[in-house]
C-alpha positions in Angstrom: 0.0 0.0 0.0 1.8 3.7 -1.0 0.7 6.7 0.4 -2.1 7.5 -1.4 -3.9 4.4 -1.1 -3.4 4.7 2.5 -4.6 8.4 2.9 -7.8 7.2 0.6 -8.6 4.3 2.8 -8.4 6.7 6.2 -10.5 9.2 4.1 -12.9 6.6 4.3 -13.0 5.2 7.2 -13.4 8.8 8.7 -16.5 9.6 6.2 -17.9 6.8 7.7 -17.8 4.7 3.5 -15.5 1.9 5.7 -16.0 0.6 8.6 -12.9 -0.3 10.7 -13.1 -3.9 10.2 -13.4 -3.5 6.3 -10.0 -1.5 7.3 -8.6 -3.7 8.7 -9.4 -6.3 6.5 -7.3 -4.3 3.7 -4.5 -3.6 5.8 -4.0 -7.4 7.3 -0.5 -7.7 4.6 1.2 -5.2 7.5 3.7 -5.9 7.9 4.3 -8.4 4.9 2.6 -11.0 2.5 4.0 -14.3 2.5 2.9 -16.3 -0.9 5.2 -19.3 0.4 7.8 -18.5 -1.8 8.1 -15.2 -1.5 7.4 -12.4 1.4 6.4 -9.1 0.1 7.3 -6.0 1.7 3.5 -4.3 0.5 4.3 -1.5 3.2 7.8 -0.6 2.1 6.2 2.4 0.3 5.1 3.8 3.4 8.5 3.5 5.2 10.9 4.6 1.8 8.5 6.2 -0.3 9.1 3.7 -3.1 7.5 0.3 -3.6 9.4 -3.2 -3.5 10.7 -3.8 -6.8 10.9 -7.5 -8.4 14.4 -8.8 -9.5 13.1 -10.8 -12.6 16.5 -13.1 -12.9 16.7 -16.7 -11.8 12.6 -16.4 -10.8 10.5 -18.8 -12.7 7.4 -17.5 -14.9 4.9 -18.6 -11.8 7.0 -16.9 -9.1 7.2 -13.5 -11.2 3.7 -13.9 -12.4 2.1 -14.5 -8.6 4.6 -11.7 -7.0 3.3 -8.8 -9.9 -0.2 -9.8 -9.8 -0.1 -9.0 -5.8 2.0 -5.8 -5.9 -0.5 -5.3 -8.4 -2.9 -4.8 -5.7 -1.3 -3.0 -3.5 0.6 -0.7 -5.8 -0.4 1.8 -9.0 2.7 1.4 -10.3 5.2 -1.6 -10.1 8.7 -2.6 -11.6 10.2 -5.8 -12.5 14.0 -5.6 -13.3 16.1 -7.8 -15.5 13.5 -9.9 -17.1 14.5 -11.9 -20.0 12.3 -10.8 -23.9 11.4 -14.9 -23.8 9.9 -14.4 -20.4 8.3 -11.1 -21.0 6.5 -12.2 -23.9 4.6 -14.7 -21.5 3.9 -12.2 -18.6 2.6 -9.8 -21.4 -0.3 -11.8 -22.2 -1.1 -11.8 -18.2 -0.7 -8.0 -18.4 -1.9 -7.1 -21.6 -1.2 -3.0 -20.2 2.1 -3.4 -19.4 5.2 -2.0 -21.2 8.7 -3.7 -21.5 11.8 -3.0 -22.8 13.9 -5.2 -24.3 17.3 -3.1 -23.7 17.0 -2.3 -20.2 14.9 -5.3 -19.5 12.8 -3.1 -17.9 8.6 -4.2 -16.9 6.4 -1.8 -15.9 2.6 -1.8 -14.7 1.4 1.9 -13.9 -2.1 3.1 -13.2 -3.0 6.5 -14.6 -1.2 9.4 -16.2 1.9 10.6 -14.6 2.2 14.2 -14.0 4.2 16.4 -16.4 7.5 17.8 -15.2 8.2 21.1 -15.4 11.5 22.3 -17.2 13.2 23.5 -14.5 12.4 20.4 -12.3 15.6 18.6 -10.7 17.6 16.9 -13.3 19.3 13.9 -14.0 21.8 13.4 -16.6 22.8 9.5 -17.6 26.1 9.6 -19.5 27.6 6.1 -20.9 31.3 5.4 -22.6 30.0 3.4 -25.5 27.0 2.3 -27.0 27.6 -1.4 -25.3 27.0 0.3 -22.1 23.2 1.5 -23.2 21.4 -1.6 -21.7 22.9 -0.7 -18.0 22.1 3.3 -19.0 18.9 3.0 -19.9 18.4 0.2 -16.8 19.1 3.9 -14.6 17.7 6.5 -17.2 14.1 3.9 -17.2 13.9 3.4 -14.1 14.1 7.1 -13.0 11.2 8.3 -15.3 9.3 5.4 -13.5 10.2 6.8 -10.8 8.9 10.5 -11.9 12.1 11.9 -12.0 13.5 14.5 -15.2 16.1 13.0 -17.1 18.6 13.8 -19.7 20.7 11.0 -21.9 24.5 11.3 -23.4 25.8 8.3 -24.7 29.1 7.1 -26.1 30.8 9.9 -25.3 34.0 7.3 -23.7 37.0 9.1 -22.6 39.0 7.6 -26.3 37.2 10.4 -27.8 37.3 13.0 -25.1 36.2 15.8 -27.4 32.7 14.1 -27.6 32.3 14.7 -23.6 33.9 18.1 -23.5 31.3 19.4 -26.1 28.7 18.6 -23.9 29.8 20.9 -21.2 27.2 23.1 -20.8 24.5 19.6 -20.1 26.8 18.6 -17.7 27.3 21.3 -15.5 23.3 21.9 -15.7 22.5 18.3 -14.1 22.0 18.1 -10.7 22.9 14.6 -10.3 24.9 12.2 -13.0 25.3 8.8 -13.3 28.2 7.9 -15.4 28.1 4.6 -16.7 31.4 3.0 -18.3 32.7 -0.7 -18.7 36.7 -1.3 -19.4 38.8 0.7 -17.2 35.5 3.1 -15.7 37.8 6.1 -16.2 34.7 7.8 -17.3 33.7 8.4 -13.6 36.5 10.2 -12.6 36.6 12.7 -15.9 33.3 13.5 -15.1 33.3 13.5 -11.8 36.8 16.2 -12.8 34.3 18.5 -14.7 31.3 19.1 -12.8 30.7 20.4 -8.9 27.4 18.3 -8.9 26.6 14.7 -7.4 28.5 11.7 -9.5 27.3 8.3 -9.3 30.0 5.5 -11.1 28.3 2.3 -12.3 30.9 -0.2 -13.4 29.5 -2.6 -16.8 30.9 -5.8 -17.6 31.6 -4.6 -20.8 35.3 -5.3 -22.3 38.0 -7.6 -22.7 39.3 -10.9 -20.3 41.4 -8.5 -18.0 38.8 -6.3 -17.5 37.2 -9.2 -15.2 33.7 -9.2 -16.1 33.6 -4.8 -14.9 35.9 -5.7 -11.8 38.4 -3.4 -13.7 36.1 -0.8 -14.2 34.8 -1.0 -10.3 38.2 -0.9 -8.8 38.5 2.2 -11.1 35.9 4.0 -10.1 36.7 2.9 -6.5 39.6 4.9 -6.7 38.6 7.7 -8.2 41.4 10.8 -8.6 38.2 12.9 -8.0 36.6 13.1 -4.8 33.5 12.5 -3.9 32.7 9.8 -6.1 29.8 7.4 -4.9 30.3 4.2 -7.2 27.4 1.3 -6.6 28.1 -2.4 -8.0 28.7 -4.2 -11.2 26.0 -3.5 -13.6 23.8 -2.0 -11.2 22.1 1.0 -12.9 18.5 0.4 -10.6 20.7 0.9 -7.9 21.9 4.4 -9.3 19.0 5.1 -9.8 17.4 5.1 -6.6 20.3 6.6 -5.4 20.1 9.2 -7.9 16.3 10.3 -6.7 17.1 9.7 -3.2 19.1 12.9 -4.1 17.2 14.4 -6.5 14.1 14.1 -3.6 15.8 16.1 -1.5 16.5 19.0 -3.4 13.1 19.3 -4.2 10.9 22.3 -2.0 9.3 19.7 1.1 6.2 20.6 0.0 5.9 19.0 -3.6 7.9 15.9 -2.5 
């Protein structure tokens, strides 16, 4: 249950259009839903301001199916990360209004319109080395619209062509947060992180060669950035900078509109 659903309900029950048993009836998954093999967090909303989120990979088409369709009923808007196009073909017949993405592997069930952002609203500026980094880009860039957030994309613009990031200046001094997102040696991070006096989020990729280790090169990299301040989150892991990018982005916001 988010926010509003909650606010709605208590509306309600104070109008006198529920009666506190029906309440309680709709709020019996505090503080979690157990389907056997999985216990979801329905309330999580209430405590973080964003929903659980389902981590597609290494689930079976029944688990993913059973865990949507009940966050489905709690939730307006859910996300399911790093499902497979086989898969998504199957869980799109079960949820005929749901969009997916093929590159970020991104699913998505909302409810309603989302609201317009205004042009001067926070931004966030997702910046990748080279085009094989898109799918963990646009994993970040995705998931922040989902999450309402204004975002801005620059891609392939790797530190072998420097020129290509150095244009780009003026975007990247205008963001209020960036995730830079690079695979072989990362040194993306710390360039950027060298230009700008905003927040900088590093997210290793797997991409590149045997000694780049799967993106253990590029995390160690980023890891030890020659820039300070340098936040860097795990291999592949542009949800995670995401979330951590409107954690921040939340807070710059006036309290009032958050």
């Amino acid at each position: 249950m988010d926010v509003e659903r909650l606010k709605a309900l208590l509306a309600e029950v104070q109008t006198g259009q529920v009666d506190i048993d029906q309440a309680l009836e709709r709020l019996k998954g505090l503080p979690y839903d157990d389907l056997g093999y999985a216990r979801l967090d329905t309330h999580r909303a209430l405590r973080r301001g964003l929903p659980e989120v389902v981590y597609c990979q290494h689930k079976t088409p029944e688990q993913i199916t059973g865990i949507l369709e009940r966050l489905w009923q709690h939730h307006d808007r859910v996300l399911g990360t790093r499902l497979d196009p086989e898969m998504a073909e199957t869980l799109l017949k079960r949820f005929p209004s749901a969009r997916y993405d093929p590159i970020s592997r991104l699913f998505r069930l909302v409810r309603g319109e989302q609201q317009s952002l205004s042009p001067d609203a926070p931004c966030a500026l997702v910046v990748s080395g080279g085009t094989s980094d898109m799918p963990v880009a646009e994993e970040a860039a995705q998931t922040l619209e989902f999450l309402g957030e204004r975002v801005e994309r620059l891609y392939d613009a790797g530190v072998a062509g420097i020129h290509r990031l150095t244009a780009e200046h003026a975007l990247l001094s205008t963001a209020d947060v960036i995730i830079s997102v690079a695979g072989m040696e990362g040194a993306l991070t710390s360039v950027v992180a060298g230009l700008v006096n905003g927040v900088v989020i590093g997210v290793p990729t797997s991409v590149g060669y045997g000694a780049s280790f799967n993106g253990l090169s590029a995390l160690l990299s980023m890891l030890n950035s020659c820039a300070s301040g340098v936040a860097v989150v795990n291999i592949d892991n542009g949800f995670g900078a995401a979330v951590f990018a409107h954690l921040v982005l939340q807070r710059i916001r006036p309290r009032e509109t958050r």
